[in-house]
C-alpha positions as CSV (number, residue, x, y, z in Angstrom):
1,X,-11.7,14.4,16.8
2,X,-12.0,12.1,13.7
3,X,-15.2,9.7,13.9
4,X,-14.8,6.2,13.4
5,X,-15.6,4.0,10.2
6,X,-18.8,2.4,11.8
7,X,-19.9,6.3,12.3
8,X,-19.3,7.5,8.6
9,X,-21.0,4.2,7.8
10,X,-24.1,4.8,9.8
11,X,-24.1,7.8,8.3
12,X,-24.7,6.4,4.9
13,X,-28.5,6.6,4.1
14,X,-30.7,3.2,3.6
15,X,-34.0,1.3,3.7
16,X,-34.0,1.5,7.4
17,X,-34.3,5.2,8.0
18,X,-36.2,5.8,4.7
19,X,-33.0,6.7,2.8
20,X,-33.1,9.8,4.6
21,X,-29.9,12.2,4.5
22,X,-28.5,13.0,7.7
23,X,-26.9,16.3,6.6
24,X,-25.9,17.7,10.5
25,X,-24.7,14.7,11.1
26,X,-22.4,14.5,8.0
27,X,-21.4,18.3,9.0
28,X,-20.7,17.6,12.4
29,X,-17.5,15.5,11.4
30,X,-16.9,17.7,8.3
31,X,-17.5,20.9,9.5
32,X,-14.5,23.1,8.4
33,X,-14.6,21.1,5.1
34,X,-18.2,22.3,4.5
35,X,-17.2,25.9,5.5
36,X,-15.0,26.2,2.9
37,X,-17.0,24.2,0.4
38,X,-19.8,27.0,1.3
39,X,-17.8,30.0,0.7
40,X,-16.2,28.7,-2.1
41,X,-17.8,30.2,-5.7
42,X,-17.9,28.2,-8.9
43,X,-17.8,29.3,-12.9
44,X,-22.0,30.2,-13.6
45,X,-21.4,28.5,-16.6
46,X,-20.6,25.2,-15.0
47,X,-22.5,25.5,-12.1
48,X,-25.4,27.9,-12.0
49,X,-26.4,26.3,-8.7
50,X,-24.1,28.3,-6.7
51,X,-21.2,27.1,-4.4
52,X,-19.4,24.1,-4.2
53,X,-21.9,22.7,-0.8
54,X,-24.8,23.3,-2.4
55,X,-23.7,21.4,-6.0
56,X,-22.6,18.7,-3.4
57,X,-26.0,18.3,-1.7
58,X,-27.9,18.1,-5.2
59,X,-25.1,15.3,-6.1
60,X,-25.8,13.6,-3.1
61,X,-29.9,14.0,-2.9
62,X,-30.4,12.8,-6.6
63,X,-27.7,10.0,-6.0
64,X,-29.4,8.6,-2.9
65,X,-33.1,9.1,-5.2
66,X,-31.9,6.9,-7.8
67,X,-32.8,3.2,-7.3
68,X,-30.0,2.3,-9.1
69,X,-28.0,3.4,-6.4
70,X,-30.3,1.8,-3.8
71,X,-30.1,-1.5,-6.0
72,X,-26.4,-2.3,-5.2
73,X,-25.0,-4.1,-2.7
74,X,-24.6,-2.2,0.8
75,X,-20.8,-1.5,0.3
76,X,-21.0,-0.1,-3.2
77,X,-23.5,1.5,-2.0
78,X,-21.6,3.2,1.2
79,X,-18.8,3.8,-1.1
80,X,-20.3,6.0,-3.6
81,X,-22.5,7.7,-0.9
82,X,-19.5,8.3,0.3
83,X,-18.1,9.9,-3.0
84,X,-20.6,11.8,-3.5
85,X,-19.9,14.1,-0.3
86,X,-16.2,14.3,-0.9
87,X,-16.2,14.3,-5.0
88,X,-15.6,18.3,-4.8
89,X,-13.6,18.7,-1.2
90,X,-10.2,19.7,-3.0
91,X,-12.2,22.7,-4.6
92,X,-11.9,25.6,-1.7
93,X,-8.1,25.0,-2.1
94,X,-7.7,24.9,-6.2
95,X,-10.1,27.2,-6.9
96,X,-9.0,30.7,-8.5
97,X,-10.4,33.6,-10.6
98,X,-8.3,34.6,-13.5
99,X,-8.0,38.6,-14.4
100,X,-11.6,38.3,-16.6
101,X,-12.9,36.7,-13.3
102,X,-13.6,33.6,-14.5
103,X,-13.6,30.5,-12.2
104,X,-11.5,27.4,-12.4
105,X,-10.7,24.5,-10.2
106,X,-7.6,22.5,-12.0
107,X,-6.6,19.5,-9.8
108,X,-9.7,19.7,-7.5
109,X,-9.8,15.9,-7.9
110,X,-6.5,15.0,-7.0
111,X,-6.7,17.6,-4.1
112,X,-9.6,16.0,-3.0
113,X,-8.2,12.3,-3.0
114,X,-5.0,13.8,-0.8
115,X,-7.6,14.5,1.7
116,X,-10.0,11.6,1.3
117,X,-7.2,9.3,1.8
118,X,-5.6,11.0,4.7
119,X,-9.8,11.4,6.4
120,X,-10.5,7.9,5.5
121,X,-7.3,6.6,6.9
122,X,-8.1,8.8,10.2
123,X,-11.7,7.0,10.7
124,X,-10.2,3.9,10.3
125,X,-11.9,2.8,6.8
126,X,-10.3,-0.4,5.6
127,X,-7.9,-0.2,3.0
128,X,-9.8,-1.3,-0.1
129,X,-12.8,0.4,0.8
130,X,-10.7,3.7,1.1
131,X,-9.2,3.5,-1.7
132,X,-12.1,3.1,-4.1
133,X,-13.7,5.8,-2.7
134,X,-10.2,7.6,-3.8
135,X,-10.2,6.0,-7.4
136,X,-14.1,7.0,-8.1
137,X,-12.7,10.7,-6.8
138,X,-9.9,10.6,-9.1
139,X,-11.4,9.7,-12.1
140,X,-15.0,11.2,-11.6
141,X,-14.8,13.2,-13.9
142,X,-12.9,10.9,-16.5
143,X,-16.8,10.1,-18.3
144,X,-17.5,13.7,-19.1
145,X,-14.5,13.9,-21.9
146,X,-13.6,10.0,-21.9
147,X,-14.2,9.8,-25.5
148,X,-11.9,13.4,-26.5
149,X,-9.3,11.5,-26.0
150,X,-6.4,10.8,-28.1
151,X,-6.5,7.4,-26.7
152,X,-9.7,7.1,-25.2
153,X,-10.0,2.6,-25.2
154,X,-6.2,3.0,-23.2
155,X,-7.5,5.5,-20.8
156,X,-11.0,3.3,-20.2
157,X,-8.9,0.3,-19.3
158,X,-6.7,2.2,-17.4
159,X,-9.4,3.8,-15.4
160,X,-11.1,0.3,-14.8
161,X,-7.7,-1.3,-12.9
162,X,-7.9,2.1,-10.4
163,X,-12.3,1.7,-9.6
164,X,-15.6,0.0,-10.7
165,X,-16.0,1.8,-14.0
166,X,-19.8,0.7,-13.9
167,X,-20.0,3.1,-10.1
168,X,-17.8,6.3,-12.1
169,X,-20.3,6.2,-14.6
170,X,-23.0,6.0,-12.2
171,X,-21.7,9.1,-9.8
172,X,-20.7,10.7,-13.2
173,X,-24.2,11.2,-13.8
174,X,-25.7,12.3,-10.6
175,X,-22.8,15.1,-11.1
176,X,-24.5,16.5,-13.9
177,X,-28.1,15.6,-12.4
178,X,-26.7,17.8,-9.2
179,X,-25.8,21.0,-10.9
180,X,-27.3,23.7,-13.7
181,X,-25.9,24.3,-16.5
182,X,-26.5,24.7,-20.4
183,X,-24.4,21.7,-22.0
184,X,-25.6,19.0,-19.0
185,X,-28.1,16.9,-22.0
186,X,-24.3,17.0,-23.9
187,X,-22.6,15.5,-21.2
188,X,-24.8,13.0,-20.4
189,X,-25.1,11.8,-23.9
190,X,-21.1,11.4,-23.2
191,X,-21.4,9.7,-20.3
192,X,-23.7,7.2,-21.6
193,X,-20.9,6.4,-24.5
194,X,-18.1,6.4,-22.2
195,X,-20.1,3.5,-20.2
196,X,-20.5,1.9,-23.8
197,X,-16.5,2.0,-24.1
198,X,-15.8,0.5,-20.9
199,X,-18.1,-2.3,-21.5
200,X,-16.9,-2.5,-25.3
201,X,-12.8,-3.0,-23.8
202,X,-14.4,-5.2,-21.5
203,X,-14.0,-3.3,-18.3
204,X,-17.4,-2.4,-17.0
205,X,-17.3,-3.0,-13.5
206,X,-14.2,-5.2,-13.3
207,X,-10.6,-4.6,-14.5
208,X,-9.2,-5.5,-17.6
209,X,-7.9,-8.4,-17.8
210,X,-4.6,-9.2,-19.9
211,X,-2.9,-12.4,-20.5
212,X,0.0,-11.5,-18.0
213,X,1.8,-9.2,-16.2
214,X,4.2,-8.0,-19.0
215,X,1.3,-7.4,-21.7
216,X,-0.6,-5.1,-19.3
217,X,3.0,-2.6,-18.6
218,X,3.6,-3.0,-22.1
219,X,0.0,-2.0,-23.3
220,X,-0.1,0.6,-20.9
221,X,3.1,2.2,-21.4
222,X,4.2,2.0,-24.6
223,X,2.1,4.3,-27.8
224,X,2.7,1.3,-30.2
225,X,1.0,-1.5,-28.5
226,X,-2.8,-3.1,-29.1
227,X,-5.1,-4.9,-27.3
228,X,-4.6,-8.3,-29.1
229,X,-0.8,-8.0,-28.6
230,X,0.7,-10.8,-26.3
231,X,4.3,-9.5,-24.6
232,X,7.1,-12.8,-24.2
233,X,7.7,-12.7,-20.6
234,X,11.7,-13.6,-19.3
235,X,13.3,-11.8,-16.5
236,X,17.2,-11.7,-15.5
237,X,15.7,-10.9,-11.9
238,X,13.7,-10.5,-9.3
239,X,13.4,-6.8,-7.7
240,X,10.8,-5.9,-4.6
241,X,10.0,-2.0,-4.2
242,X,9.2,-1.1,-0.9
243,X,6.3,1.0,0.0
244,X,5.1,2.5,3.2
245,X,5.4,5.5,5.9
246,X,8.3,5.6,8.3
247,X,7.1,3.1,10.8
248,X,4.9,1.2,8.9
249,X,7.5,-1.9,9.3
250,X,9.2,-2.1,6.2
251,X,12.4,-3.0,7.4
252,X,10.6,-6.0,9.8
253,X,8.9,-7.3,6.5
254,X,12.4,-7.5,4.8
255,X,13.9,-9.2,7.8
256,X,11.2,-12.0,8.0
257,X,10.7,-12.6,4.0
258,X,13.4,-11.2,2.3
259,X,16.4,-11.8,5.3
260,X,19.1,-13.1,2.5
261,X,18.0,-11.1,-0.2
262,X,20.7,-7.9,-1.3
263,X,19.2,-4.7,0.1
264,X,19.8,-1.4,-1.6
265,X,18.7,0.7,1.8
266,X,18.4,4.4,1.2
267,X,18.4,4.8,5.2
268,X,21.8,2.5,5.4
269,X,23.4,4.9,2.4
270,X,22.9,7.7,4.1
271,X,24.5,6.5,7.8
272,X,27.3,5.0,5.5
273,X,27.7,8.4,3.7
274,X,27.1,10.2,6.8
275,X,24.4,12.2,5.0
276,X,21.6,13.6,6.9
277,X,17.7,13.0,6.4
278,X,17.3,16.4,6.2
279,X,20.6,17.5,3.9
280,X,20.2,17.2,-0.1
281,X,19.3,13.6,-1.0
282,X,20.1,13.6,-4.5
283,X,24.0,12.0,-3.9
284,X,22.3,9.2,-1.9
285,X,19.8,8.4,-4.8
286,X,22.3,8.3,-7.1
287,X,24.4,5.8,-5.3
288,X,21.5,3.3,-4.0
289,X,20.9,3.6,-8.1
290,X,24.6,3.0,-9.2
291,X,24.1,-0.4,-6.4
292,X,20.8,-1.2,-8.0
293,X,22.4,-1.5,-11.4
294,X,25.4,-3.6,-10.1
295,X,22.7,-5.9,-9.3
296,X,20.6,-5.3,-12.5
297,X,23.3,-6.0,-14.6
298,X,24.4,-9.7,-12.9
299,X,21.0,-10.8,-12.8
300,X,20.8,-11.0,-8.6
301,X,17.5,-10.4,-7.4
302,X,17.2,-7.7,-4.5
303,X,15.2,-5.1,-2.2
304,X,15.0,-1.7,-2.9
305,X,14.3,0.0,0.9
306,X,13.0,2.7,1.0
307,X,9.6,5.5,1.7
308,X,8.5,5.4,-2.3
309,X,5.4,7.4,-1.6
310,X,4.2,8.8,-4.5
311,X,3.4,7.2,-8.0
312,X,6.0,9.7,-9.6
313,X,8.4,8.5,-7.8
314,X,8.2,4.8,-8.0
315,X,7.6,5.1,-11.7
316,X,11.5,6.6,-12.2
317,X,13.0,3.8,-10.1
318,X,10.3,0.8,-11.6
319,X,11.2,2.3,-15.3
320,X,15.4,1.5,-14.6
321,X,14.9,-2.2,-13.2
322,X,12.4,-3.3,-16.0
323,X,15.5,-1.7,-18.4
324,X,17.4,-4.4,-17.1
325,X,15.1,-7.1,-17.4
326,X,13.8,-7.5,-13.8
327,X,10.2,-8.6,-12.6
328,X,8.9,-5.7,-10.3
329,X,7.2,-6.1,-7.4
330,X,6.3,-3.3,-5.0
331,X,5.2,-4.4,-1.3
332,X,3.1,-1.8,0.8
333,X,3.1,-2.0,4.2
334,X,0.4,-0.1,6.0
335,X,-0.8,-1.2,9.6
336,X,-3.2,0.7,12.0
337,X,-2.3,4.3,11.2
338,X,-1.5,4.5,15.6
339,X,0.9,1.8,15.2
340,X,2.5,3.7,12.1
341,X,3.1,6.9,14.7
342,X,4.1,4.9,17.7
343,X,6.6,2.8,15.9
344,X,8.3,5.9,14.0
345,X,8.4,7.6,17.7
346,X,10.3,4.6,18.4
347,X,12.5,4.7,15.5
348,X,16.0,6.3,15.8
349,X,15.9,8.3,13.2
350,X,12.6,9.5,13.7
351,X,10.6,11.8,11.1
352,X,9.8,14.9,13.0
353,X,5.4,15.2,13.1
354,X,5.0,18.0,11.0
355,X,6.9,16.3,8.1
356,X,5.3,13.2,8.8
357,X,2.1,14.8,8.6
358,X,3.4,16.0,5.0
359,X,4.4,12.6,3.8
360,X,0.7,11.3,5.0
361,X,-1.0,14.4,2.9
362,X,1.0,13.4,-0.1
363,X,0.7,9.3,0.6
364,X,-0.3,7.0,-2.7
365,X,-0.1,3.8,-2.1
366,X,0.7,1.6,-5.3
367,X,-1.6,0.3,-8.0
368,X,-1.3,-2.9,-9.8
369,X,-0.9,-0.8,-13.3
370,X,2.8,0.1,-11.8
371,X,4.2,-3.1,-11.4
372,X,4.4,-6.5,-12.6
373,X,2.6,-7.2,-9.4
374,X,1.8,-5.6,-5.8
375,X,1.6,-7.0,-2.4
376,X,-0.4,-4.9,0.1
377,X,0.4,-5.9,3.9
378,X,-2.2,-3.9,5.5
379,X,-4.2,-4.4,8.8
380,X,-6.5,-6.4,7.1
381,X,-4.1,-8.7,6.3
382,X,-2.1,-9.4,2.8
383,X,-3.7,-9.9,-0.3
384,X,-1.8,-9.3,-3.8
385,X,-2.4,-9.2,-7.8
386,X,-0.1,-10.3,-10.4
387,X,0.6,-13.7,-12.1
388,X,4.5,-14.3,-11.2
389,X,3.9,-13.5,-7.6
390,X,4.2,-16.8,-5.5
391,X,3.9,-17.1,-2.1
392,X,3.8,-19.6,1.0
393,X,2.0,-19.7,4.3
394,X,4.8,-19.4,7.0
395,X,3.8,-19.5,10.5
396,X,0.4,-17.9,9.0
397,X,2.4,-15.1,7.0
398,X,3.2,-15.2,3.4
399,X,6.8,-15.6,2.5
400,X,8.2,-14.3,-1.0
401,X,9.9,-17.4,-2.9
402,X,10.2,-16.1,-6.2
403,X,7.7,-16.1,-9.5
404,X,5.8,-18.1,-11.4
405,X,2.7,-18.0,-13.5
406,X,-0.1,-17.8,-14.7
407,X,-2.9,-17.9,-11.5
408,X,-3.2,-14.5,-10.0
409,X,-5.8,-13.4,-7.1
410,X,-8.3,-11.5,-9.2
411,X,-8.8,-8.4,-6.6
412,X,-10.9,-6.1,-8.2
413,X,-8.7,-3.1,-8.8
414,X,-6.0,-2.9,-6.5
């Protein structure tokens, strides 16, 4: 059984128990994770420490040692304590020996975020907490080879609108401090430049800001576009992307905010089509697109309906309605994960648990560098980014009206 948030947070060492490291403790909730961490080898090159617990221990201990760390406020703090244990968990499962036996471990970081995310979501860790933890995991790496880049100032300011840059710099180099190796002077003189790009492009610590919406997908798409550049902004129409699990409530979000808006519902295609959930999907897709484009093309603004789980999958679907001329906004609904499971029991097309279990494992909820702007519904309550996103309080819930600009809430990066 999972712990709960306040536990993990307790956990978290501080001036009141001497910044002492509570190592069992952490275990106890953590304790097949740490198995395989243990057994897990790494390239002697790399890491002359040994296996992938002990490198995440020395992380840890000179983390917590650093008054740096113990400097920041208690949440940053929490947060990349936090990190630090879980930096290297998608290792036992990525790691493999080649036939010279030498080690490697490509896509430990994103492994490691699938699990974060899902853990974190388990304990009950609010959203934006949780998914800062994810973004420093993601990326924490990024300041070793920031500056080998082909485009290094485009992937700093990317970086800075997914986590504090100024905290990834920070855990970057208690991962070298936490390890032996030959090059770890090397890296560290890298680290300290790739801190001097972020703060050079104006995103240490806080995301980079652009003049609007439009300028920051251009800039961040497109090869031929600068920093000083300005993008016109017009749009034909008005498109909301749907995010969530089955169950989350996207359809009861639609119905209160968006009850006259055109639908483009991949769950209504398929009963219309009499296609089922489980048969090949790809003839539905291609009709909820051919619908999407009837609308695209007369200018009427409309919801697209359905799961839209993962970044590569939005991106295809965001990519067509900006084509046309559309302002995108994706909406991710995510209450209390219990209600999420009781309400897609209660659904009558429910998703089976062992596929629901694989949607949550592969779940990435949207980032404000996808989208003209994002709303995220969660238990919290809503909050949103983007500067043609315009809402009213009804009956204590915002209600989408349409766009207009400039005046964005300046969330840091989500």
């Amino acid at each position: 059984m999972r712990p709960s948030f306040q536990h993990l947070r307790a956990l978290a060492p501080s001036a009141g128990n001497n910044y002492a490291i509570d190592w069992s403790g952490i275990e106890a909730i953590l304790t097949d994770e740490f198995a395989a961490m243990r057994s897990t080898e790494q390239s002697p090159l790399h890491h002359a420490e040994g296996d992938v617990l002990t490198h995440t221990k020395m992380v840890v201990e000179s983390l917590v040692a650093d008054d740096a760390w113990r400097g920041l406020p208690e949440n940053r703090r929490e947060m990349l304590f936090w990190t630090a244990v879980l930096h290297d968990v998608g290792k036992p499962a990525t790691t493999v020996f080649d036939e010279y036996g030498r080690i490697s471990s490509r896509g430990h970081s994103r492994a490691g975020v699938y699990f974060a995310r899902r853990f974190l979501m388990e304990v009950g860790a609010p959203f934006r907490w949780r998914e800062e933890v994810c973004g420093l995991m993601e990326h924490h790496q990024a300041p070793f080879w920031l500056l080998e880049r082909d485009d290094p100032e485009k992937k700093a300011i990317e970086i800075s609108l997914t986590c504090n840059t100024a905290d990834l710099c920070l855990h970057a180099r208690h991962d070298i401090h936490g390890r032996i190796c030959q090059d770890a002077q090397r890296v560290l003189e890298n680290i300290d430049l790739a801190e001097m790009l972020f703060s050079e492009s104006e995103c240490l610590g806080v995301p980079r800001d652009f003049p609007n919406d439009t300028t920051r997908i251009e800039y961040l798409e497109k090869h031929d576009r600068y920093l000083g550049f300005e993008a016109h902004e017009t749009f034909r129409s008005f498109v909301i992307l749907m995010c969530g699990l089955p169950g989350a409530g996207k359809d009861t979000w639609i119905s209160q905010h968006c009850e006259n808006w055109d639908k483009v519902s991949l769950d209504d295609l398929r009963a219309e089509m009499g296609i089922s959930p489980e048969a090949n999907q790809g003839v539905v897709l291609q009709a909820a697109k051919e619908r999407a484009r009837e609308h695209l093309r007369a200018g009427e603004d409309f919801v697209w309906n359905a799961t839209n789980l993962t970044r590569q999958k939005r991106a295809e679907l965001l990519s067509l309605f900006r084509d046309y001329g559309a302002h995108t906004c994706i909406v991710y609904i995510e209450p209390e994960l219990d209600t999420i499971y009781a309400q897609n029991r209660g659904r009558e097309a429910q998703v089976p648990p062992k596929a629901f279990g694989r949607m949550l494992s592969k779940l990435e909820p949207p980032r404000i560098d996808e989208a003209h702007s994002v709303m995220w519904d969660v238990k919290s309550g809503p909050f949103f980014r983007g500067t043609h996103f315009i809402m009213c309080e009804t009956a204590g819930y915002p209600h989408v009206l349409g766009w207009v600009g400039p005046g964005s809430e300046n969330i840091p990066h989500l």
